[in-house]
C-alpha positions as CSV (number, residue, x, y, z in Angstrom):
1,X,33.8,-18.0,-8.4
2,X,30.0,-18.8,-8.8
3,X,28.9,-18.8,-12.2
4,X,26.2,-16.3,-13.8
5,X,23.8,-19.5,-13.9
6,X,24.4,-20.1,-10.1
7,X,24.1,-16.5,-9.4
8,X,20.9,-15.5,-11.1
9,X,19.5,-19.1,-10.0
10,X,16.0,-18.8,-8.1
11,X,16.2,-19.1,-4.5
12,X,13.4,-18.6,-3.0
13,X,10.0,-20.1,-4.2
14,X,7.3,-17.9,-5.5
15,X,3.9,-16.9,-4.7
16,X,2.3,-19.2,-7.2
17,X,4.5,-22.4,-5.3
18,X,3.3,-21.7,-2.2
19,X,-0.3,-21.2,-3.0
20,X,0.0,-24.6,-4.6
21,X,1.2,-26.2,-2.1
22,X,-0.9,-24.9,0.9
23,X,-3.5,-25.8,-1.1
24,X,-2.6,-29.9,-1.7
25,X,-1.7,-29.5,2.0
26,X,-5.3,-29.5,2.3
27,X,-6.0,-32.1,0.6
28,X,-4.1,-34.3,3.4
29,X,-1.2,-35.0,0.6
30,X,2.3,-35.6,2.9
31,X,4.4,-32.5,2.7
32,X,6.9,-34.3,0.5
33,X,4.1,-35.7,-2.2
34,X,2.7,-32.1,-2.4
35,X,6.3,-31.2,-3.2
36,X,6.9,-33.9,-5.8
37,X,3.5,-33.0,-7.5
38,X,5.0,-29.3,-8.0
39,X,8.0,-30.3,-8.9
40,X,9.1,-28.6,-12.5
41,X,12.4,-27.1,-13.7
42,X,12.2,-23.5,-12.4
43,X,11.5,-24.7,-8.9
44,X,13.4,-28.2,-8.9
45,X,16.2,-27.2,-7.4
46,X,14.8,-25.3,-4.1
47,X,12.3,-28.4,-4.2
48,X,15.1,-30.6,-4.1
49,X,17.1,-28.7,-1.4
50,X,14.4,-28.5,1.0
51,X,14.0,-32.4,0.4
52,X,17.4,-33.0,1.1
53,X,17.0,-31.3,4.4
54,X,13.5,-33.1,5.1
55,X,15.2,-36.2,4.4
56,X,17.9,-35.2,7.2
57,X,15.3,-34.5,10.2
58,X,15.2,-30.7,9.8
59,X,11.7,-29.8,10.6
60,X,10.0,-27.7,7.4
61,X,8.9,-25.2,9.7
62,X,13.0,-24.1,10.3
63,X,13.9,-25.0,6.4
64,X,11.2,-22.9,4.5
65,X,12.2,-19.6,6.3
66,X,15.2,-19.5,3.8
67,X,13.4,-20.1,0.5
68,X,10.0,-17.4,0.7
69,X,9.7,-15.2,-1.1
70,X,9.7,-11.6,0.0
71,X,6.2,-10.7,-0.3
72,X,5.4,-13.2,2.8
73,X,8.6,-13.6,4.2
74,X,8.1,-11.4,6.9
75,X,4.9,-12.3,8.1
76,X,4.8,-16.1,7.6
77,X,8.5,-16.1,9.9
78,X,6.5,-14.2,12.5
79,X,3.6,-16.6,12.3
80,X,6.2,-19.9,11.9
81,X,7.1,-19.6,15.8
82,X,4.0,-19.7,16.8
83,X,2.0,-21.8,14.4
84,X,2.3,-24.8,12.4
85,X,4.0,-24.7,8.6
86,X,0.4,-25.8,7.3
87,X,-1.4,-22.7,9.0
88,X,1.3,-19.8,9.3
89,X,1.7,-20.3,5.1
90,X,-2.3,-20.5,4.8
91,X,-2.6,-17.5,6.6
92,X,0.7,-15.5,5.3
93,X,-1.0,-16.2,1.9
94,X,-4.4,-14.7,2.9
95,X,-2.6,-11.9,4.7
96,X,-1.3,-11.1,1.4
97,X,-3.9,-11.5,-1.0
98,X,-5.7,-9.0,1.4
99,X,-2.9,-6.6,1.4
100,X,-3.0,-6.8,-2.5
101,X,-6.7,-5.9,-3.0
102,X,-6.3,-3.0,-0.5
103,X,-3.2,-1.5,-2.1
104,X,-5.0,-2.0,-5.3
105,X,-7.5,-0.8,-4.6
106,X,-6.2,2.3,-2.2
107,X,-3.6,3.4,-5.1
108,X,-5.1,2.4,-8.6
109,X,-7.7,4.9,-8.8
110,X,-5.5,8.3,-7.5
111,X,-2.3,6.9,-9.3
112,X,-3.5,8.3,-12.8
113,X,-4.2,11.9,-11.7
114,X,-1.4,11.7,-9.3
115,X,1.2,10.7,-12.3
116,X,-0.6,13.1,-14.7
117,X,0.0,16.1,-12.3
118,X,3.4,15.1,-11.9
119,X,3.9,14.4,-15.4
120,X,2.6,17.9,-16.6
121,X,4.6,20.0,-13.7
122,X,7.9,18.1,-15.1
123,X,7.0,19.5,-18.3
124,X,6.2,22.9,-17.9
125,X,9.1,23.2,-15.6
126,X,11.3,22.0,-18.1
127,X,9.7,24.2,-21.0
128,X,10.1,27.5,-18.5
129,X,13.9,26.6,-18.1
130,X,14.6,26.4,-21.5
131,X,11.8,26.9,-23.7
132,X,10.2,30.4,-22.8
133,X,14.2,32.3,-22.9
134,X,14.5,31.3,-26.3
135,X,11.4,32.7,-27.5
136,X,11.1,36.1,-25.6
137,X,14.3,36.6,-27.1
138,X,13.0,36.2,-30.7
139,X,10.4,38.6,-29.9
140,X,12.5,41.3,-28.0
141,X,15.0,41.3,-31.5
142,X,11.8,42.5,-33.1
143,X,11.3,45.8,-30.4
144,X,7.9,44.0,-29.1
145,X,7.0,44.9,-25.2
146,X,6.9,41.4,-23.4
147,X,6.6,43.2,-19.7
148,X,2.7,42.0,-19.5
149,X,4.1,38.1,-20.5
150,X,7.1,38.4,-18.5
151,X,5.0,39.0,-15.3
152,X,2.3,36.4,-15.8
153,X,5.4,33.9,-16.3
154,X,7.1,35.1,-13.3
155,X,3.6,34.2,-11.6
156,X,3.2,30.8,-13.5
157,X,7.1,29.6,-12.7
158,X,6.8,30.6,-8.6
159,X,3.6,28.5,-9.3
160,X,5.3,25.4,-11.0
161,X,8.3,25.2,-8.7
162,X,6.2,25.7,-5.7
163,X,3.6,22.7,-6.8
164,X,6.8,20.7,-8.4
165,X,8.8,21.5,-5.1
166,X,5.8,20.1,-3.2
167,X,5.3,17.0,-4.8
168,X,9.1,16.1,-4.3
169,X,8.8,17.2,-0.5
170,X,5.6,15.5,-0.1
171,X,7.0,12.2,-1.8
172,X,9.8,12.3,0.6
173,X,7.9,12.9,3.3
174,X,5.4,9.6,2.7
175,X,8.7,7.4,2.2
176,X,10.3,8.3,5.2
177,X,6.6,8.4,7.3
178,X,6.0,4.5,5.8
179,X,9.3,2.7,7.3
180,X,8.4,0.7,9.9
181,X,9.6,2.5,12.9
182,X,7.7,6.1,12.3
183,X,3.9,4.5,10.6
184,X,3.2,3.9,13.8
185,X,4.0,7.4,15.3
186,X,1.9,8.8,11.9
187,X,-0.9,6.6,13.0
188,X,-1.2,8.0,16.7
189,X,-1.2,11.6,15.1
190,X,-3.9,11.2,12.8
191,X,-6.5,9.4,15.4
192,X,-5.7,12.0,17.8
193,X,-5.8,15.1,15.9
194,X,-8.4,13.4,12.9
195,X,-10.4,10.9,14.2
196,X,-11.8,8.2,11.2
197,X,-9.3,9.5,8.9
198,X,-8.8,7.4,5.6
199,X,-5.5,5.9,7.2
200,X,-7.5,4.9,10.5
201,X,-11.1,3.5,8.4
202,X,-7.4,1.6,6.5
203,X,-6.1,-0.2,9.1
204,X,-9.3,-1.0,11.2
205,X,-10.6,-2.6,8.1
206,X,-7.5,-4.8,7.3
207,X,-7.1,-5.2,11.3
208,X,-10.9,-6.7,11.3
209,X,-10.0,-8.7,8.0
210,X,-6.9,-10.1,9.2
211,X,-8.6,-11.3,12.2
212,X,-11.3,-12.5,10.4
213,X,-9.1,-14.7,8.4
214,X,-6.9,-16.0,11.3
215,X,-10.9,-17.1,13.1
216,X,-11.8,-18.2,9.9
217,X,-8.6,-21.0,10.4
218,X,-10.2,-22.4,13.7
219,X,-8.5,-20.2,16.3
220,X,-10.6,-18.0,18.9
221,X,-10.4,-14.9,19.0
222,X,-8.1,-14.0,21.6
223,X,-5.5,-16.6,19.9
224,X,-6.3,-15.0,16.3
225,X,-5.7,-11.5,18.9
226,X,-2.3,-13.1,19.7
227,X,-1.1,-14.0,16.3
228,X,-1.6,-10.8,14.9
229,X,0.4,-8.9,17.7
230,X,3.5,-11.1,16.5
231,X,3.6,-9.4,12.9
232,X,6.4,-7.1,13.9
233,X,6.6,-6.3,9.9
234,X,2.8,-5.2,9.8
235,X,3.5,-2.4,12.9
236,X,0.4,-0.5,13.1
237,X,-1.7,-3.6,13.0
238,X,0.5,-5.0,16.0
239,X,-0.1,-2.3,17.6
240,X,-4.1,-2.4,17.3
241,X,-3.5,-5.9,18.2
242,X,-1.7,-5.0,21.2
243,X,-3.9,-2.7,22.6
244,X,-7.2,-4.6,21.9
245,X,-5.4,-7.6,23.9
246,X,-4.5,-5.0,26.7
247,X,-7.7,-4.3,27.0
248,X,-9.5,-7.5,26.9
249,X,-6.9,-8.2,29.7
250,X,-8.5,-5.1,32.2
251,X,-11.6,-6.8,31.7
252,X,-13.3,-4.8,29.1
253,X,-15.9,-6.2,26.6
254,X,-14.9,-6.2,23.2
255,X,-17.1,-2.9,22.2
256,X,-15.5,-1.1,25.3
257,X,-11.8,-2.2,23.9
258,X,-13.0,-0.9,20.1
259,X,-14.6,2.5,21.0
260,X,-11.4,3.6,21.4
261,X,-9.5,6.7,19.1
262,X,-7.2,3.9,17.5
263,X,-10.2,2.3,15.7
264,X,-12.6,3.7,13.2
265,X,-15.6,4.3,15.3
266,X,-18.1,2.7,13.1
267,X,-16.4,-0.4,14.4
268,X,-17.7,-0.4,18.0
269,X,-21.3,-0.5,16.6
270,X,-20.3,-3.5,14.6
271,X,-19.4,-5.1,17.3
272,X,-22.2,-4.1,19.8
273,X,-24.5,-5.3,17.0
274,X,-22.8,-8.9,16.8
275,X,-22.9,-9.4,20.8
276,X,-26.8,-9.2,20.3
277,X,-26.6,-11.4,17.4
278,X,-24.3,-13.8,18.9
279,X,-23.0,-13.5,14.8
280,X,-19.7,-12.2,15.0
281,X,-18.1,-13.3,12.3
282,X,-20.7,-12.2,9.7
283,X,-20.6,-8.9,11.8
284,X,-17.5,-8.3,10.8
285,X,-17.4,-9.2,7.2
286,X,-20.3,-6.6,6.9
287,X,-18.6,-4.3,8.8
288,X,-15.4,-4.6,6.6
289,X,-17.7,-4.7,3.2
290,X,-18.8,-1.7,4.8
291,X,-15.5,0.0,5.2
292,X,-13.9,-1.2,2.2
293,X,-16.7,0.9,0.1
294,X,-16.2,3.7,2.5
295,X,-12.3,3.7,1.5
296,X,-13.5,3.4,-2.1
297,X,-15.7,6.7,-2.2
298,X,-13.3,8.4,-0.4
299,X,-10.8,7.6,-2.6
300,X,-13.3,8.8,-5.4
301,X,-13.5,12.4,-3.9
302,X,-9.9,12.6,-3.4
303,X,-9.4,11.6,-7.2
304,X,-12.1,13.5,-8.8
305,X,-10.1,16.8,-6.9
306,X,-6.9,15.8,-8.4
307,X,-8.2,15.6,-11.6
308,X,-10.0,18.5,-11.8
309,X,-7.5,20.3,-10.3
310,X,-5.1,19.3,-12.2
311,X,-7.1,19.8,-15.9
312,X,-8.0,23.3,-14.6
313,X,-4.3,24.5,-13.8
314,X,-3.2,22.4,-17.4
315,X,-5.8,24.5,-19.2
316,X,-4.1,27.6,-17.9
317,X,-0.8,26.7,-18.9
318,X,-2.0,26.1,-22.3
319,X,-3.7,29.4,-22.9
320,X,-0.5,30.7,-21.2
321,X,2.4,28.8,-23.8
322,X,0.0,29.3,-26.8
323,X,-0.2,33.2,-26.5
324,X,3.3,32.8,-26.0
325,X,4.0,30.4,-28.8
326,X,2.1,33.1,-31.5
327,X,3.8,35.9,-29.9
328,X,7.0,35.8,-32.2
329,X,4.6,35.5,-35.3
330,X,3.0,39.0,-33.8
331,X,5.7,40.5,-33.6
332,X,7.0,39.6,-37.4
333,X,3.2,40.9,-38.4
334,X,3.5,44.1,-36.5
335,X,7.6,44.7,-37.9
C-alpha cells in the first residue's frame, strides 16, 4: 500500500515550473540544464523522473504530457502533436495567461453584487421560514390584527423564493450550458438570435488574441489558423477557427470570412483597415484593446444593475422585517 507521503506527493509540475523553464528554453539552455537549474525539493522528484526518461531516448514532447498541470494540460497536449515542446508550452502558457486576465476580468467586477444578492435572498429566506412564525405568534397572543402584515409577507416570500428559485435554476442552467459539448450550441444561439452579444464580442476578442499570440511565435497566419482548430478543450474557439479556415479555403479574403454572424462585427472593419495598412498585427492588438474595454463597460452596466437592484429590493426587506420586528413591542404598548 502506497504511503500518505507517496500519495499526496506532487505529480504534475506547476504553473510557476513551466513558465521558468520556457523561459531558460529561450535562452538556448539544453532542455536538461534548464531542468537542473530548477531543480529544488518540491519539484525534484518529477524533475528527476522526466530525466530518467530523457536519459532513456523518450522524446520530452511524449514524457511531459504526464506531468502538466491541469490548467494547460489540455491545450499544450493539443498543441504537442503538432508543434515542438519549446513552442506548444510557450504558447499553452500565453493561452493561459490570456484566459486568466479575461476571466478576471469578465467575473471580478459582477461577482460582488452577484454574491451579495445571493447572500441576502439566503437570508431572508431563511428568516421567513423560521423567523417571521415565531413572531406573528407573539403578537396574535396579544389579540393584535396582523392580516395587513400577513399579506405583504405572503407577497415578499412568493418574491424571495421566486428570485432564490431563479438563481439556483439559473446557476444550473450556466453549469450545464459551459461543458464542452453544449457552449458551442449556446454560442450559435446567441449570434443568431443576438448578434455582438457580450459572449460573441468574448470569444472574438480571445479568438483574435490567441491568434495574435500563436503569429506573434513566427507562424503565418493560416498555420497560427490551424493550430487553434486543434484545441478541442477551447470548443467555441475551434469552432471560429474552423470556420475562418473553411472560408479562407473557398477563396474569400479575410474581411469576407470575418463579416460573418460568428464574429463580433466590429472585427471585419479591423481587418479591412489592416489590408490597407498592410499592419495586421497592430490591427489586431487595437482591435482587441478595443474589445477588451468594450467587455469592460459592459460588464460595468450589467454590475451597476445588479447592485442597484439588489440595494433597492434589500431596502424593502428592511423596512419590511423592522415594522415587523417592533410589531410585538406595539402590541405590549396597545395591551
Amino acid at each position: 500500500m502506497a504511503s500518505l507521503k507517496t500519495l499526496f506527493t506532487e505529480k504534475s509540475l506547476s504553473i510557476e515550473d513551466l513558465s521558468y523553464l520556457s523561459r531558460l528554453l529561450k535562452t538556448n539552455l539544453s532542455l536538461k540544464q534548464s531542468l537542473g537549474l530548477l531543480k529544488n525539493r518540491k519539484n525534484a522528484k518529477v524533475f528527476d523522473e522526466i530525466t530518467g526518461q530523457l536519459d532513456r531516448g523518450f522524446l520530452i514532447e511524449n514524457i511531459i504530457k504526464d506531468y502538466l498541470p491541469s490548467q494547460i494540460r489540455s491545450c499544450a497536449v493539443s498543441l504537442l502533436n503538432h508543434l515542438s515542446f519549446n513552442d506548444a508550452l510557450s504558447i499553452s502558457l500565453r493561452i493561459y495567461e490570456e484566459q486568466q486576465e479575461n476571466r478576471s476580468g469578465l467575473f471580478s467586477s459582477i461577482a460582488y453584487p452577484c454574491i451579495l444578492l445571493f447572500v441576502t435572498i439566503s437570508a431572508l429566506y431563511l428568516f421567513d421560514l423560521y423567523g417571521i412564525d415565531t413572531i406573528f405568534s407573539l403578537i396574535v397572543s396579544f389579540d393584535a390584527d396582523i392580516g395587513f402584515y400577513q399579506d405583504i409577507r405572503l407577497v415578499f416570500r412568493i418574491v424571495i423564493r421566486s428570485i432564490y428559485y431563479l438563481i439556483l435554476a439559473g446557476t444550473l442552467i450556466i453549469i450545464y450550458l459551459i461543458q464542452p459539448r453544449h457552449i458551442v450550441l449556446l454560442y450559435l444561439f446567441l449570434s443568431e438570435h443576438f448578434p455582438n452579444s457580450l459572449m460573441s464580442v468574448y470569444y472574438s476578442e480571445e479568438f483574435m488574441s490567441l491568434l495574435l499570440i500563436c503569429i506573434e511565435h513566427g507562424y503565418r497566419t493560416r498555420e497560427a489558423i490551424s493550430i487553434l482548430k486543434e484545441m478541442k478543450n477551447r470548443p467555441v474557439i475551434s469552432f471560429l477557427a474552423f470556420h475562418l479556415d473553411e472560408s479562407l479555403m473557398e477563396g474569400e479574403t479575410m474581411k469576407e470570412a470575418m463579416h460573418k454572424k460568428y464574429y463580433d462585427s466590429s472585427l471585419s472593419r479591423f481587418i479591412k483597415i489592416g489590408n490597407y495598412t498592410n499592419d495586421f498585427v497592430q490591427i489586431i492588438s487595437s482591435y482587441i484593446r478595443m474589445a477588451k474595454e468594450k467587455i469592460r463597460q459592459r460588464m460595468k452596466r450589467y454590475t451597476v444593475t445588479i447592485q442597484l437592484s439588489t440595494y433597492v429590493f434589500i431596502g424593502a426587506i428592511i423596512v419590511f422585517i423592522y415594522q415587523i420586528l417592533f410589531m410585538p413591542m406595539q402590541a405590549i404598548s396597545m395591551y
